[in-house]
N, C-alpha and C positions, 0 to 999 in steps of 0.2 A: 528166493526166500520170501516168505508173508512179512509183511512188517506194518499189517494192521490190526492186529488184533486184539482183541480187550485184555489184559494182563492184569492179574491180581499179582502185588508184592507182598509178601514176609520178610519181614526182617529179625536178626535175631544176632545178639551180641555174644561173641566166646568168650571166653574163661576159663582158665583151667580148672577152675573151683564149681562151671558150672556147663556140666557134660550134656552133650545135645542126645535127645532121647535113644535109645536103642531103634527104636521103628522109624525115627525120623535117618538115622544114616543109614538102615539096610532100604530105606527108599532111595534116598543121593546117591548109592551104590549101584541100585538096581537098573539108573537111571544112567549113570554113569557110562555102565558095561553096554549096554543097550545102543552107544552112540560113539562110545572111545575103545580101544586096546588098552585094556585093564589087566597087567599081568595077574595081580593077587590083593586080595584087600589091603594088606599092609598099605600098598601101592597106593592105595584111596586114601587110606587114613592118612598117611605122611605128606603126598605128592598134590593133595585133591584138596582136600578139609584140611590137612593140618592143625591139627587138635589140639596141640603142643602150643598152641601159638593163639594171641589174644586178638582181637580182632573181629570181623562183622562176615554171617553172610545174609546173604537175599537168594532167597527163594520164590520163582518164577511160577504161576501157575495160569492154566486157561483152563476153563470148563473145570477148574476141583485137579486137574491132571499137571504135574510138574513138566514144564517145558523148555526149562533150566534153572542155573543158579550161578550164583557170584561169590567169591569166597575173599576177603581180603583180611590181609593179616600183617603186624604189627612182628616190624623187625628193627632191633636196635645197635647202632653200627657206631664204631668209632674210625673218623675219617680225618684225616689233617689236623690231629690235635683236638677235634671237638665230638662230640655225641649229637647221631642224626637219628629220628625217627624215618626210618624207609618201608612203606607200607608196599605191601605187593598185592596185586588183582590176580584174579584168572576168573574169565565166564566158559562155562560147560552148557551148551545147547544143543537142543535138537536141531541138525542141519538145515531143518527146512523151517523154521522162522526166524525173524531177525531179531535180537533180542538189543539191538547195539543204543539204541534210545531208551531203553525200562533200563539197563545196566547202567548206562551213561547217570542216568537220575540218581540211580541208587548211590553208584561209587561217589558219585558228586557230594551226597547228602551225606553221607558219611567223613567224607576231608572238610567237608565245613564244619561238622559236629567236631571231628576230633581237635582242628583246629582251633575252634573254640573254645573248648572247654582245657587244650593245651597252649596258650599262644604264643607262650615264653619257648615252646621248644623250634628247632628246627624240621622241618618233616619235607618228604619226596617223596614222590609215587612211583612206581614201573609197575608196569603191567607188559604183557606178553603179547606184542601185535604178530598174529597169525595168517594174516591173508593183507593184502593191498588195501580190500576197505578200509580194515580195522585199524590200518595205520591212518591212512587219509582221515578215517572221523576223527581221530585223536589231533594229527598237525591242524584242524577243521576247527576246535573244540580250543586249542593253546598253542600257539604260533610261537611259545618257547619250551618245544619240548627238543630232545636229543634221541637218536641221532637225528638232522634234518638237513638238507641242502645247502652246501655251499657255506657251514658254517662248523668250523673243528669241535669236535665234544672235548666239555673242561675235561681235567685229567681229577677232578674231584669228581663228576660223575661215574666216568671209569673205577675208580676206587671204589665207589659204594656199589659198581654193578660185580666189581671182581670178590666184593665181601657179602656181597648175595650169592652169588655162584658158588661158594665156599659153603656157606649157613645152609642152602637149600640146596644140595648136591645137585645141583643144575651142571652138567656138562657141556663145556665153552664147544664154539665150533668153529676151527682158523679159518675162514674167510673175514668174519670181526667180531672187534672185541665184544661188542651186541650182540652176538648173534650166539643163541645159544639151541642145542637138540633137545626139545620137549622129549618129556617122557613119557608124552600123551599123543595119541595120534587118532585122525577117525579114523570110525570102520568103513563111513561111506561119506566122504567130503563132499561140502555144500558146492552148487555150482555157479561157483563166482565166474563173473563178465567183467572184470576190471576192463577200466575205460586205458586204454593203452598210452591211448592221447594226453592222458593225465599226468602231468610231472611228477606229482607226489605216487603214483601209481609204479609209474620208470624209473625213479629214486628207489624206491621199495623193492622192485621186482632185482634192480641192479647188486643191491645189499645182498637177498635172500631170493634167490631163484628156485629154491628148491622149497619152499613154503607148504607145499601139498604133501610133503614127505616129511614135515613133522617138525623142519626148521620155523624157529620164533625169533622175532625181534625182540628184544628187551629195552623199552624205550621208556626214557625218563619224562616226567612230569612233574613240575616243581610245586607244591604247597603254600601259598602263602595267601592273608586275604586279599594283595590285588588281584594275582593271578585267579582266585577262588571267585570275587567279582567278575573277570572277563568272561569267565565261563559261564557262570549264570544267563550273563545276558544272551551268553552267544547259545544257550537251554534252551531260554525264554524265547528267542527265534525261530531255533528250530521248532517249538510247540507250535509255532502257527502257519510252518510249511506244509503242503500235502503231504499225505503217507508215500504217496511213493520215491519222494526225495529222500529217503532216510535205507535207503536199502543199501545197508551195512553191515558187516560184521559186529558180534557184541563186545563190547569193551573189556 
């Protein structure tokens, strides 16, 4: 996958009071079908965009040409007695660029806005790691996320990943409690080289072996401004490595 290339971002906040154009989602759609198993728009609108649901996406373009997006959305959960904001990702790309550093920025800018502008609440991230990269850049990015090596996941994360499963008809998948069947698959899957050698790669691959067939991690990522500090700096590093250390899956 490219993962040098010049990227233009959109950004653009949901609402349900304020509907994203007609010609902008038969483009996300078009764009969509073109790279995923898309049974029916419904499918797009609920599973993809979720329109229903307040939240940010980012829109990826090179040349004027859309070459993905990032959809995150605002889910409100009650867990052990208190109310969590549990924001959920999912990036849609064309297989053959790397989109995992423009998404990384974007999701980032967004959990420090909402963070800020909410500080009093509690909030969590998951997002859907889909291949062994896309895990390794995340445990890369926050070294407390779940699931991860050799350390049991709270039984409160559990809870808010079983009250997303539930909200977002995500279908659980018994190998674990993480692991759930996308309802998204490609048509023509990118061609990852996972470093084998890699622990966080053998972690991953031991969870979800079947990953190429449409199984997803569903991994927690915590909200707060130290963690939202860590990350930054660990951004701002990455901005000054080569391009070709960053070839990753998107976030």
């Amino acid at each position: 996958m490219s993962s040098s290339l010049a990227l233009r971002t959109e950004s653009i906040e949901i609402e349900s009071h304020l509907p994203l154009s007609d010609k902008l989602i038969f483009a996300l759609e078009q764009f969509t079908r073109k790279h995923y198993s898309l049974v029916d728009t419904q499918q797009f609108y609920e599973n993809v965009l979720g329109l229903r649901k307040s939240g940010g996406l980012g829109i990826f373009y090179h040349n004027h040409s859309i070459v993905g997006f990032s959809r995150i959305c605002r889910n409100l959960i009650k867990a052990q007695g208190k109310q969590v904001t549990a924001y959920t990702g999912g990036t849609y790309h064309d297989p053959k660029i790397d989109l995992s550093f423009t998404a990384a920025k974007f999701c980032l800018a967004k959990a420090i806005r909402y963070k800020l502008v909410r500080p009093e609440e509690e909030m969590v991230y998951f997002t859907l790691a889909g291949s062994p990269e896309r895990y390794q850049f995340l445990a890369k990015l926050n070294n407390e996320i779940h699931p991860r090596q050799n350390q049991p996941i709270p039984e409160f994360v559990i809870m808010l990943a079983e009250s997303l499963k539930r909200q977002n008809g995500w279908n659980a998948n018994p190998r674990h409690p993480l692991l759930i069947n996308h309802p998204m698959q490609w048509l023509n899957p990118p061609s990852f080289q996972p470093d084998k050698a890699d622990e966080l790669t053998h972690y991953y691959n031991a969870l979800n072996p079947d990953y190429l067939n449409g199984t997803a991690l569903l991994t927690y990522v915590p909200i707060d401004l130290t963690h939202i500090s860590l990350v930054v700096r660990r951004v701002l590093t990455e901005m000054r490595t080569p391009p070709q250390r960053l070839a990753m899956e998107a976030v």
